[in-house]
C-alpha positions as CSV (number, residue, x, y, z in Angstrom):
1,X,77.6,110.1,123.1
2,X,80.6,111.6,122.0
3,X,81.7,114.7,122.9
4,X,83.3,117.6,120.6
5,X,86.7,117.3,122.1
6,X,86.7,113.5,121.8
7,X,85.8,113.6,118.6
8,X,88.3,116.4,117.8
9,X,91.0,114.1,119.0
10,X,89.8,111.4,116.9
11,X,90.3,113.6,113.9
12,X,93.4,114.4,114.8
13,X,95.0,111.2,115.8
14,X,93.2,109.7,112.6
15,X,95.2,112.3,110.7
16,X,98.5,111.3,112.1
17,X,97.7,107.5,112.0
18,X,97.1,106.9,108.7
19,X,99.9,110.3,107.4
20,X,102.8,108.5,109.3
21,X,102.5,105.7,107.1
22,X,101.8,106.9,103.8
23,X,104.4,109.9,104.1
24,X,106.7,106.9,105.0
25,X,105.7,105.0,101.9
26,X,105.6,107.9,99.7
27,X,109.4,108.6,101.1
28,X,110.6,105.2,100.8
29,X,109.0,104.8,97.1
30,X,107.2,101.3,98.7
31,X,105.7,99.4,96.0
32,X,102.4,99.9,97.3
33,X,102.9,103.5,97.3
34,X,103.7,103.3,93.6
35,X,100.6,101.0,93.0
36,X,98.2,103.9,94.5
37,X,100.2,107.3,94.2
38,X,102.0,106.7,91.0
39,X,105.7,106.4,90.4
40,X,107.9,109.6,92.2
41,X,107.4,112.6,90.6
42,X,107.3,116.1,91.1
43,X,103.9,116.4,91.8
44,X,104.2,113.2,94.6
45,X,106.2,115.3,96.0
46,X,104.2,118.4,96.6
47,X,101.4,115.9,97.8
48,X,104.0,114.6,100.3
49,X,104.4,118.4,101.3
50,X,100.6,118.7,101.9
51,X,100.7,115.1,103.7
52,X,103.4,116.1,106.1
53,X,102.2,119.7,107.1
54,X,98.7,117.7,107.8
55,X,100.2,115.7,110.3
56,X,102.3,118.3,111.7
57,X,99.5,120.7,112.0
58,X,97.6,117.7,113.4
59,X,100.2,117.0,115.8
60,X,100.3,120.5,117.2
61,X,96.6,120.9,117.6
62,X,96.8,117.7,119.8
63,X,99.0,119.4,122.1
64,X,97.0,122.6,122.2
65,X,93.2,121.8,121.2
66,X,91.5,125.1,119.3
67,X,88.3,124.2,117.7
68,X,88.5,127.1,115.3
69,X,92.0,126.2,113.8
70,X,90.7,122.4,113.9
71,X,87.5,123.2,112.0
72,X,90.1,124.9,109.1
73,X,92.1,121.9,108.7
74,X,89.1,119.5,108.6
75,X,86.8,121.4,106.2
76,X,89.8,121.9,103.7
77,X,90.7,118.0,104.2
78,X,86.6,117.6,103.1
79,X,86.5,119.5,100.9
80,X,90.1,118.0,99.1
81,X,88.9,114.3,99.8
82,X,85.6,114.5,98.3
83,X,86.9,116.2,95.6
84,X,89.5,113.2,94.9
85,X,87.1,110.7,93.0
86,X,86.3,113.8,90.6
87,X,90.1,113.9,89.9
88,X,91.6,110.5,89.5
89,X,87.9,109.1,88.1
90,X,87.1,106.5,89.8
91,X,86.3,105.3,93.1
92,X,88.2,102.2,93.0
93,X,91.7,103.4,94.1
94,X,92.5,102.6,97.8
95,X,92.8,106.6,98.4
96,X,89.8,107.3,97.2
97,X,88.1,105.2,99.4
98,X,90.3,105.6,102.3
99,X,89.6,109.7,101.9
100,X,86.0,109.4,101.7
101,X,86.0,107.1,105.0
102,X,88.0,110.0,106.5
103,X,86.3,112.6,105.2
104,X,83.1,111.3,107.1
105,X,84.3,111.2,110.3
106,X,85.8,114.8,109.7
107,X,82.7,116.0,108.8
108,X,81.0,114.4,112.0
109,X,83.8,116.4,114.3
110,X,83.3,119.3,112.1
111,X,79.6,119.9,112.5
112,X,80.5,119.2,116.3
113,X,82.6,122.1,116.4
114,X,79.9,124.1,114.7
115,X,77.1,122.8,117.1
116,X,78.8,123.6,119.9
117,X,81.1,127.1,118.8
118,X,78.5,128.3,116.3
């Protein structure tokens, strides 16, 4: 069975794998960030914001593992994922389905860290 701190670093390393990436993409204006995110604008831009202070955060909590400041950062990543069909309408889009895939694993670690820090 997995434990809460395994699965905390699962979180968090899934964070930073799949961030590295797309912040690269959405930096380098790939054509497949285009395809999915839209052409660089403004508002990519602040969504690269959010992407890189993710990771960041993500990286640091790595390095110094506090279930409380973990639980924050996963239950607003839920909550923003889940949201995401509702905003771009439809389900289709490879972020959509890549933040709902996410978003279930974070809610596994999260309701560890409830279970076991009540």
């Amino acid at each position: 069975m997995f434990s809460m701190k395994l699965m905390i670093v699962i979180s968090l390393v899934l964070n930073i794998a799949v961030l590295i990436p797309v912040c690269y993409g959405l930096i380098s204006d790939a054509e497949w960030a285009r395809e999915s995110y839209g052409n660089a604008t403004a508002a990519r831009g602040i969504l690269l914001s959010v992407y890189i202070s993710i990771a960041l955060i993500s990286l640091g909590l790595l390095v110094r593992i506090e279930p409380k400041f973990v639980a924050a950062l996963l239950l607003v990543q839920i909550i923003y994922k889940v949201i995401t069909p509702f905003a771009v309408g439809t389900v289709s889009n490879p972020v959509v389905v890549s933040n709902l895939l996410i978003a279930m694993v974070h809610s596994v670690t999260l309701f560890m860290i409830y279970r076991e820090n009540g």
